[in-house]
C-alpha positions in Angstrom: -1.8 2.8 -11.1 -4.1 3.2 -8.0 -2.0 1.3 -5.9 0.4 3.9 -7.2 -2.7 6.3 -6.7 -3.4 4.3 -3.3 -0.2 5.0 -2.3 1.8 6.9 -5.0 2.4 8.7 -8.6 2.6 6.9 -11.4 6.0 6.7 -13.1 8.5 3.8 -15.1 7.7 0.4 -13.8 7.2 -2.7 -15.7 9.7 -2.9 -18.4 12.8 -4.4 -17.5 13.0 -8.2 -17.2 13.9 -10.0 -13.1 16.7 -12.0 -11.8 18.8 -8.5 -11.9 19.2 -8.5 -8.1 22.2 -7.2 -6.3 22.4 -8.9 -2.7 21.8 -7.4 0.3 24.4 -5.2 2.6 26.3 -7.0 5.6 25.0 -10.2 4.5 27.5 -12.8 4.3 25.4 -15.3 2.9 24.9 -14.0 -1.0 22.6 -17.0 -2.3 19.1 -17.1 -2.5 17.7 -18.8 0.9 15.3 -21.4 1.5 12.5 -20.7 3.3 12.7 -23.5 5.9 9.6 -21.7 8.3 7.4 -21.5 5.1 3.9 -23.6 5.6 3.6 -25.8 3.2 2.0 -25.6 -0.1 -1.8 -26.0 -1.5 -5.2 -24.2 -1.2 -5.0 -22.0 1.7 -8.1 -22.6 4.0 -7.4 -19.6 5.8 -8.0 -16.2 4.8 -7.1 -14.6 7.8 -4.9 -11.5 7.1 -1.7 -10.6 8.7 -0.7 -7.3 7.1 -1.9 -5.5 4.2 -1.8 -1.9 2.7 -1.9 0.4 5.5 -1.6 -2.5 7.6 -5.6 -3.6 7.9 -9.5 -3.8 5.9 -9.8 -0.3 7.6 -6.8 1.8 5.9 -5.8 2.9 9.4 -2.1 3.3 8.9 -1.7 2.3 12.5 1.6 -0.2 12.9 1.3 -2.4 15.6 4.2 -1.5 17.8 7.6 1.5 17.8 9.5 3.2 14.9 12.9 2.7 14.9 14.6 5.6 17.1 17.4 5.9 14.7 17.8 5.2 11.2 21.0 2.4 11.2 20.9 0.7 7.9 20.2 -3.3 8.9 20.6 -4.4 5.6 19.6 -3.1 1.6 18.8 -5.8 -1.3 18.4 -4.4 -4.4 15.9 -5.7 -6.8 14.1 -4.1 -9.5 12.7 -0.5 -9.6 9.6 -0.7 -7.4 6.3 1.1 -7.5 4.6 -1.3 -6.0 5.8 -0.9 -2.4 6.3 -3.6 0.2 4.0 -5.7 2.8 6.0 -7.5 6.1 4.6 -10.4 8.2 6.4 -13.7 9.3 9.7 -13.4 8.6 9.3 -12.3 5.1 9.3 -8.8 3.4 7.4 -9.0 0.3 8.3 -6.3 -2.8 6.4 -5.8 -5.7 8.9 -5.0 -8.5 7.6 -3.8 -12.2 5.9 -7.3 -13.0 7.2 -9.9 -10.4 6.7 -10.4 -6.4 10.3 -11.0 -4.5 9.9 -12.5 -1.2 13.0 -11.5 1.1 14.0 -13.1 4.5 13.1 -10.6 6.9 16.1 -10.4 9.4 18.8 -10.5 6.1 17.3 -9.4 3.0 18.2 -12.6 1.5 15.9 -13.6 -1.3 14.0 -16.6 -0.9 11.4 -16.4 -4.0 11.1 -14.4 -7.0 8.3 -15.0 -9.4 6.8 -13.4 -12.2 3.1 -12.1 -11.1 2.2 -9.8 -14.7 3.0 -6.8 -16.7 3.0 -4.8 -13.5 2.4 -4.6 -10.3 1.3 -1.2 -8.6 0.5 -2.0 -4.7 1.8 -3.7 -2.3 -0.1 -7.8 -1.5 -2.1 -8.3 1.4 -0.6 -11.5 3.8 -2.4 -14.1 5.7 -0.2 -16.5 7.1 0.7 -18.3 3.4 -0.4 -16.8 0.9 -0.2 -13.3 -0.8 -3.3 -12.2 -2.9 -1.7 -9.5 -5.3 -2.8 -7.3 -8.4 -1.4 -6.4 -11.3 -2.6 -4.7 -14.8 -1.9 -5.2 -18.2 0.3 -3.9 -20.6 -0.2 -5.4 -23.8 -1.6 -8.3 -25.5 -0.9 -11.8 -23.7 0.5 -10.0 -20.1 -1.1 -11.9 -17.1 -3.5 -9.1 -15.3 -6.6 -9.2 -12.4 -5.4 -10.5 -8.9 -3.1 -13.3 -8.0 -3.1 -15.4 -4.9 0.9 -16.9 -4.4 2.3 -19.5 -2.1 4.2 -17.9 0.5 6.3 -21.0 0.9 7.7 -21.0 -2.7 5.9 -18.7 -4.6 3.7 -21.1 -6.7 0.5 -19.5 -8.1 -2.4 -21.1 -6.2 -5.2 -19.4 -8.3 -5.7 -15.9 -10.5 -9.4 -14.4 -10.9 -10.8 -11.1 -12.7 -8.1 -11.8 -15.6 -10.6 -9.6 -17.6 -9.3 -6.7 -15.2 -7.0 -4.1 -14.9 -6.1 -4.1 -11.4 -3.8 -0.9 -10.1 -5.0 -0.5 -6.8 -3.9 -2.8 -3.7 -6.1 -5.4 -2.9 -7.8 -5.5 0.8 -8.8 -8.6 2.5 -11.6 -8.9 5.3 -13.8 -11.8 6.2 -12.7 -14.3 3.1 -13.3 -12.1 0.4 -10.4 -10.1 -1.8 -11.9 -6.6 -2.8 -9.7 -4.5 -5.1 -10.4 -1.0 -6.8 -10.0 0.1 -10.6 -7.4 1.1 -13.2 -7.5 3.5 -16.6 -9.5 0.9 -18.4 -11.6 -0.9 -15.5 -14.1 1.6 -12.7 -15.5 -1.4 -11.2 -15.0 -2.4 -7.8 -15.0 -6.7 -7.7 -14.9 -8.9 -4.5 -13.5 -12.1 -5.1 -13.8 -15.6 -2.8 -10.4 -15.4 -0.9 -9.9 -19.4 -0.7 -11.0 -20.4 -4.8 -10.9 -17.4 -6.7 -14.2 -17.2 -7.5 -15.7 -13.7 -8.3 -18.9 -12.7 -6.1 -19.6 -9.1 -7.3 -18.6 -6.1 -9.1 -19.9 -2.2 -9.0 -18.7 0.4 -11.1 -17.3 3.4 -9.1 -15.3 5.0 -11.4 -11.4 4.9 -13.2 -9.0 4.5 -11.0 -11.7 3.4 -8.1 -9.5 3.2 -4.9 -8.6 0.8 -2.8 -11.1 -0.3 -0.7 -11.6 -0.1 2.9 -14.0 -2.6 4.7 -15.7 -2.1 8.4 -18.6 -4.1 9.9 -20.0 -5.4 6.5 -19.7 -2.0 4.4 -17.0 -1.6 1.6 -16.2 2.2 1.2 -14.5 3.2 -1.7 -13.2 6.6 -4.0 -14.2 7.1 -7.3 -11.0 7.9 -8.5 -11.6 9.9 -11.4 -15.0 10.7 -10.0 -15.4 13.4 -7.2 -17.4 10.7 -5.3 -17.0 8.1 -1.9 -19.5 5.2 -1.6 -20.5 3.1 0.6 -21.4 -0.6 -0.9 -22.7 -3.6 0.8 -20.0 -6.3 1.4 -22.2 -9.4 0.9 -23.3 -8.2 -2.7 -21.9 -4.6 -4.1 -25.3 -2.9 -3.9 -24.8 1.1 -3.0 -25.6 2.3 0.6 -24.7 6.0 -0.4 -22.4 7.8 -2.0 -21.1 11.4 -1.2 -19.9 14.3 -3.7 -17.2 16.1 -2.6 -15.0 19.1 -3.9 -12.3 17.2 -6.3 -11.3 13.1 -7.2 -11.0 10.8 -4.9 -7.4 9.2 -5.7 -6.7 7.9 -2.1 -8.2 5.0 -0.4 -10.8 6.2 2.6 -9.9 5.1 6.2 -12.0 4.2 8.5 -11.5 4.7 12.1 -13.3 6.0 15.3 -16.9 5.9 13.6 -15.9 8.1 10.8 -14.7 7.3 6.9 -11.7 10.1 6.0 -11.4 10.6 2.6 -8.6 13.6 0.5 -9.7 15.0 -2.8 -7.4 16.6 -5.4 -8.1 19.9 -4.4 -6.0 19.2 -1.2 -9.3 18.7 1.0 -9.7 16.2 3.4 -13.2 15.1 4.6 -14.9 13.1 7.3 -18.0 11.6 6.9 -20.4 9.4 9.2 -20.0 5.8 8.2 -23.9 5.5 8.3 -25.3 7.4 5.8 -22.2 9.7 4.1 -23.1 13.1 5.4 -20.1 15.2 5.9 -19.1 15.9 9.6 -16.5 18.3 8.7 -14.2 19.3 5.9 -10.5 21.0 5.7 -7.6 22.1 3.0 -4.8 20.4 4.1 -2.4 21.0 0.7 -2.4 21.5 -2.5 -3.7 17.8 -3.6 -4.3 14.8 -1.5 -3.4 11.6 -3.3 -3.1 9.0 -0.4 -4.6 7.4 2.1 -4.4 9.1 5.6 -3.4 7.7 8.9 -6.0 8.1 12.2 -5.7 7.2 15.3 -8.6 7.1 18.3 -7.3 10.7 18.9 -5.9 12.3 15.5 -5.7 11.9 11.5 -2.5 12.3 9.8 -2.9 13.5 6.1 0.4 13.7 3.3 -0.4 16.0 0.3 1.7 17.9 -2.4 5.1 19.1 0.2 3.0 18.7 3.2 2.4 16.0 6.3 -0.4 17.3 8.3 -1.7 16.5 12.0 -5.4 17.0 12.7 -7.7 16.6 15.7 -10.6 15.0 15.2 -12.5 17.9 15.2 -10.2 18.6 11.6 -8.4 21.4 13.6 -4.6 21.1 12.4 -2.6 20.6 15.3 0.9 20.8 13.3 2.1 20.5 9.5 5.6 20.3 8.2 6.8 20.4 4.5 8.5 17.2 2.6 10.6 17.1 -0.6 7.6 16.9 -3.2 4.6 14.2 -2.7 4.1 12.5 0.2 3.0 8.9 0.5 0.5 7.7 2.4 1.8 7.7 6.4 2.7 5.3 9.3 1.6 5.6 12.7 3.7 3.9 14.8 3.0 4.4 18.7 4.5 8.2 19.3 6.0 8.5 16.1 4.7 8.8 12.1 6.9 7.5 9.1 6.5 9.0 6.1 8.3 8.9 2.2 8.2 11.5 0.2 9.8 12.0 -3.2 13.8 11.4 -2.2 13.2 9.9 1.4 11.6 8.4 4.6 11.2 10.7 7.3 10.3 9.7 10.9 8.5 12.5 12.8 7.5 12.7 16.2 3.6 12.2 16.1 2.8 14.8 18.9 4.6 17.8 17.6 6.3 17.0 14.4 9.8 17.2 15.0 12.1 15.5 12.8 13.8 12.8 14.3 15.4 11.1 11.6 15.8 11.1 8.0 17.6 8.6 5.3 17.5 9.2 1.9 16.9 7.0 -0.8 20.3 6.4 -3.3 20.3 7.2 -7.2 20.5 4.4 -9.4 20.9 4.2 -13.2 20.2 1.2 -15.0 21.3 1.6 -19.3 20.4 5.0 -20.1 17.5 5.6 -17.0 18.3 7.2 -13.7 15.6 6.0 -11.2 15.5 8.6 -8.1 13.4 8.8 -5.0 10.9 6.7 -3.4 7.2 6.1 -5.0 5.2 4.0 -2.1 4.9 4.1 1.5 7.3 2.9 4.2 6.1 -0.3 6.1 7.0 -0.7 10.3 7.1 -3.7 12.2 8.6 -5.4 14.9 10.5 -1.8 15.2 12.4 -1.7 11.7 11.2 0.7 9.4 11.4 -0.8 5.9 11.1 1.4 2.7 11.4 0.6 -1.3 13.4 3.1 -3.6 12.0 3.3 -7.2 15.8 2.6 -8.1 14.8 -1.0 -6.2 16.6 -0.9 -3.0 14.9 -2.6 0.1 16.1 -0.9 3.0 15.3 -2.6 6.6 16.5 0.6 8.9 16.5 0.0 12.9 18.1 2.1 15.5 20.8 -0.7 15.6 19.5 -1.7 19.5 
């Protein structure tokens, strides 16, 4: 669930079985391809990321490059209803469906791996360059749980840790280590050797404990059910600080420009000084901040209950405009922010928030369930906006250029 609290609400996931997957649009090619570019297989020795949620250890939100202009569909593969949300990097888009991880071919959609991961899976994996460390949390008795690290190439399971652990929130990787955040039944915070598997620390933060973020040594981190952000030493869990604020803490902090922004359920949005916690300044934003917010050198970007908000970094709103329901967390994309909500992904221009495009996400029923809307955040790269529907379409939009 904090993956889904990361970067979503909770809803169905989890209980429908894989290999139901329709194939994608204007593909010709309707089998599953091999991934001829994979690396091969074996313990990774590299922990370097590529992607990860909101894109780096920090939370930024800051994609490296354009939105798409337009919003041409380039291709949609439908897989299973998805929570989890998406990661992209090297030719592969990455989905986390209700228990399994489906590895699509970028510039197609063509599937080129599916494997079952656990009961479910909440957030979207981080990347290195082969292998995706991912978390999932159990159902029931005998369901695989804790975090995952799978084989790019075919989606072999290289190790799993923390089995002991629910694990809802998406994991972050900086400097070899895999830090994830809490669940219903688990508070603690665990960092976990990125290359064996091996668990270093845990600290208890609180249920539903965020995502982390990680900056110069320091893991900061919400306390979920607890109105509380701490800062914990990244070599072994020991608190720096830790900071009240108003409400819960249900999104993952950013950290960006010397300052750690963190949202509260009461639809407040705080910054605080990295160094010792104390609060620079505070603002209501909405009526409940659930994700993680975007910021730039020069702004911070903040979804809440039918609102996307611009701020400066003073925590003066510079514009806000109202979405269909919750909004997930946002995309920063050079002049542009990309954005879900609960039926679509809007693309808004970053300086004055005009709408420049919108595509909504299709219905689906499956046996007697209708699965609507979208329930994680879009992902931009390479200038192709790509977004999950909970009905489990991967769309890849472009401006067809």
């Amino acid at each position: 669930m904090l993956g889904a609290l990361a970067t979503g609400a909770i809803g169905f996931s989890g209980c429908l079985g894989s290999s139901r997957r329709s194939p994608p649009e204007a593909t010709p090619d309707r089998s599953p391809a091999p991934d001829d570019d994979a690396p091969a297989g074996g313990n990774s020795e590299d922990a370097t990321p590529t992607t990860q949620f909101q894109y780096d250890a920090r939370n930024s939100g800051v994609a490296d490059g354009d939105a798409p202009g337009a919003a041409d569909l380039r291709w949609r593969t439908t897989l299973d209803p998805i929570e989890g949300g998406l990661s992209v990097a090297d030719g592969r888009v990455v989905a986390a469906t209700g228990g399994d991880l489906v590895a699509l071919d970028v510039d197609t959609g063509d599937v080129r791996w599916d494997v079952g991961v656990g009961h479910s899976i909440e957030a979207p994996p981080a990347l290195t360059a082969d292998t995706a460390y991912v978390a999932c949390w159990n159902g029931g008795p005998q369901r695989d749980r804790g975090v995952a690290a799978i084989d790019l190439a075919d989606g072999s399971e290289r190790w799993r840790a923390i089995a002991d652990v629910d694990v809802t929130s998406a994991p972050t990787l900086a400097a070899d280590s895999v830090y994830v955040g809490g669940s219903l039944h688990s508070g603690e915070v665990v960092a976990i050797d990125a290359v064996d598997g091996e668990e270093r620390w845990r600290f208890e933060a609180g249920r539903y404990a965020t995502t982390p973020a990680v900056e110069d040594g320091v893991v900061y981190v919400g306390g979920g059910e607890s109105p509380v952000a701490y800062a914990l030493d990244a070599r072994d869990g020991s608190e720096l600080w830790r900071t009240e604020v108003e409400d819960r803490v249900w999104g993952a902090p950013t950290v960006v420009e010397d300052a750690v922004y963190v949202g509260s359920r009461s639809g407040r949005v705080y910054a605080l000084a990295p160094d010792d916690g104390h609060e620079r300044w505070s603002v209501p934003v909405g009526d409940d901040v659930r994700a993680s917010v975007a910021a730039t050198d020069d702004g911070v970007f903040v979804a809440s209950e039918g609102s996307i908000a611009s701020l400066d970094l003073d925590g003066d709103e510079r514009w806000s405009v109202q979405t269909r329901g919750y909004a997930f967390a946002p995309t920063v994309a050079s002049d542009a922010v990309v954005v879900t909500d609960a039926t679509a992904a809007v693309c808004l221009g970053a300086d004055d928030g005009g709408l420049r495009w919108r595509h909504e996400a299709r219905e689906r029923q499956i046996s007697d369930m209708v699965f609507t809307g979208v329930r994680s955040p879009p992902v931009v790269a390479d200038g192709v906006a790509y977004v999950a529907s909970h009905g489990g379409d991967v769309y890849a939009l472009s401006d067809g250029s």
